[in-house]
N, C-alpha and C positions, 0 to 999 in steps of 0.2 A: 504494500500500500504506500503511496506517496501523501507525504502533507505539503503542507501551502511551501515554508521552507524548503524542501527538499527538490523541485527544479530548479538550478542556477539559472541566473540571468546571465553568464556565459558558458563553454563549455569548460567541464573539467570532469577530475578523478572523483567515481561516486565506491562510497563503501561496499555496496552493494551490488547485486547482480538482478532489477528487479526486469518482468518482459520489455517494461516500456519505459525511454527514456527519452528527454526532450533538453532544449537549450531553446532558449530566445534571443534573440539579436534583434532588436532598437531599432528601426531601419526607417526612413524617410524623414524629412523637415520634422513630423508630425512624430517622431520616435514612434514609430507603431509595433506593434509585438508580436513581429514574426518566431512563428515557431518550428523549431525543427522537431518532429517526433522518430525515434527508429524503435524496430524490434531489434531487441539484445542476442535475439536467436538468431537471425539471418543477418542482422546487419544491413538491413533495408528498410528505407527511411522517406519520409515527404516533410514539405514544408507548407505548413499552412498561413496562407496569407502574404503574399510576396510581394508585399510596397512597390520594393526596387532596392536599389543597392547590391547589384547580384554578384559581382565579387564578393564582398564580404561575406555572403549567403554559400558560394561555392568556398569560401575558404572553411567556414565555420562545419560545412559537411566531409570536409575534407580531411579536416585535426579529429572530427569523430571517427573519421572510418566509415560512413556511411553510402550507400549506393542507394541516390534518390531518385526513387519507382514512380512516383504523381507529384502532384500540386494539388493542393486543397483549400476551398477560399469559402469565406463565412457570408463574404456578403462583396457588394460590388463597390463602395467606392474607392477612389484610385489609394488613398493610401495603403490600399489590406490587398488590391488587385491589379496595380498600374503595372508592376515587372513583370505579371503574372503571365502575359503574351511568350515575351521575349524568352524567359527563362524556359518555358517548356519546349519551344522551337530550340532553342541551345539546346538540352539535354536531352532531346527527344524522349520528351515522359507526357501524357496524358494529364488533365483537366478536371478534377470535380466539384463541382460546388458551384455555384451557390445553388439556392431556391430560384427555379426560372423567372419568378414575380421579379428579381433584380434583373431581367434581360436591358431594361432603359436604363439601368444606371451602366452597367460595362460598355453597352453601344455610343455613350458618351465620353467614354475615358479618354481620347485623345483630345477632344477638347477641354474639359475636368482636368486633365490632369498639370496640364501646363496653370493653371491659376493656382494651384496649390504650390507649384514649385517642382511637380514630380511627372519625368518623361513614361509617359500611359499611353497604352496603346488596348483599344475592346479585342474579344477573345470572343468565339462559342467553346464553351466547355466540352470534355468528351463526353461529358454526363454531368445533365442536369440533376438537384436532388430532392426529393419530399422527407417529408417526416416517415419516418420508419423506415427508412434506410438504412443502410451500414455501408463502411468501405472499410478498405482494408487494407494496410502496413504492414508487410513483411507477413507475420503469421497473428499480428493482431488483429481485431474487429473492434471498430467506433462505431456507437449509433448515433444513426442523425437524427436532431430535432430541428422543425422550422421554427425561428422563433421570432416574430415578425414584429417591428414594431417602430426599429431605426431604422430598419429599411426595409420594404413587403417581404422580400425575396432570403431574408439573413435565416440563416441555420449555425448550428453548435455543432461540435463533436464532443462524442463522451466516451472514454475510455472504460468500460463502469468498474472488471476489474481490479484496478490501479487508481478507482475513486479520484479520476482525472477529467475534466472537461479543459475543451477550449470554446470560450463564448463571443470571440469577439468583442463587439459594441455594444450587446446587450445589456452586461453589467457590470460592472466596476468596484474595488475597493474605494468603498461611501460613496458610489454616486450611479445614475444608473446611463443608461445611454441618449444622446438627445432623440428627439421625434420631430423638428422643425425643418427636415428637408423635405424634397417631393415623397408624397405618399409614405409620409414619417406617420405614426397614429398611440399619440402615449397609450390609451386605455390596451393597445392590442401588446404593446410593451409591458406594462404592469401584468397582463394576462399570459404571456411567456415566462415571465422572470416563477411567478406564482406556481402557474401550471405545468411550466415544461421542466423549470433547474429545481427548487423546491424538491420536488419529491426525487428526485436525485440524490440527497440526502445531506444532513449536516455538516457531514463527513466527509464530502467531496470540495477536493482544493480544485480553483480555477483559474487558466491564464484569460485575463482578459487583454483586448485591444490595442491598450497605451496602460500603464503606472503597475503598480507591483499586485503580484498575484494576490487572493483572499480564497477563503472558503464559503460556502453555504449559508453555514452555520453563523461564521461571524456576520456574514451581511443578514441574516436575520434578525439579530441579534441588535446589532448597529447603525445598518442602513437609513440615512435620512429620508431616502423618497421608498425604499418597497422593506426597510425594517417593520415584523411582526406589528408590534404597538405602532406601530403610525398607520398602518395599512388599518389594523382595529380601529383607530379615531377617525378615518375617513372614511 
């Protein structure tokens, strides 16, 4: 089982030998929080969420040893998605993610992506994904959830073994994701965070987006906009 601690936010020596292991690397203006996940068995590995910055990305799979099999994207804007063209055309690896409800935001990204500061270019995925899915790392299985709210089309992965998810924009250490782009919809947000990570269990550590991972639990516990007692007074 991993806790919130126990991903580094770079790579390095783990005591352990558990299936699944990951690093994040910071990547674009926005530090977004790409993740590299591998199976410890095969040594085959994906990144989820490829800003850009793709040397650093190839260097960072490189010092693990790992041989990167897809790309995996949570949701379409350019910061989680702009490298995510270029980088599978270099390594010739396949596409999955997001939820097809984000086709208008990736068919955007070359325009999008230059006002944020970040060289994006739109992709079709090899596979689109719905809820109740799963894909698969090396000899792991994530399931997917849609979890719609920052953007129609954003989905999770959840490692549930290893009491791991990756969320995205959806929620955050104390804060949750905005809803003020196109087809943003807080109540459909608050109804993900509740229904879809929630009974995932307290116990599950998450990397989100941008800023330092948390758990479940804590942000039940804590959270100013979907903490238990506040959610109770509204």
């Amino acid at each position: 089982m991993l806790a919130a601690g126990e991903v580094p936010r770079h790579l390095g020596p783990m005591a352990s030998s558990p299936p699944l292991r990951a690093a994040i690397i910071p990547v674009t203006p926005f530090q977004q929080n790409c993740t590299l996940v591998w199976c410890t068995r095969t040594m085959r590995g994906a990144f989820i969420d490829v800003g850009g910055e793709l040397p650093r990305l190839k260097a960072a799979a490189a010092q693990a040893g790992v041989t990167i099999e897809k790309l995996l994207v949570t949701h379409g804007h350019a910061d989680h998605c702009g490298g995510t063209a270029a980088f599978a055309k270099e390594l010739d690896v396949p596409i999955e993610g997001p939820h097809e409800d984000d086709r208008f935001w990736i068919a955007g990204l070359k325009e999008d992506g230059p006002r944020f500061g970040i060289d994006a270019m739109p992709f079709e995925p090899d596979r689109w994904l719905v809820d109740g899915d799963t894909v698969t790392v090396g000899e792991l299985v994530f399931d997917v959830y849609h979890c719609p709210g920052h953007t129609p089309g954003h989905v999770i992965f959840h490692h549930a073994p290893s009491k791991l998810a990756q969320v995205g924009d959806v929620l955050f250490q104390g804060s949750i994701g905005r809803t003020d782009f196109p087809r943003g919809n807080h109540a459909d947000l608050i109804a993900s965070i509740t229904g879809k990570l929630w009974p995932l269990g307290d116990d599950t550590a998450f990397i989100c987006g941008h800023g330092a991972m948390s758990s479940f639990g804590h942000e039940r516990r804590s959270n100013p906009f979907v903490g238990d007692s506040v959610l109770a007074r509204g």
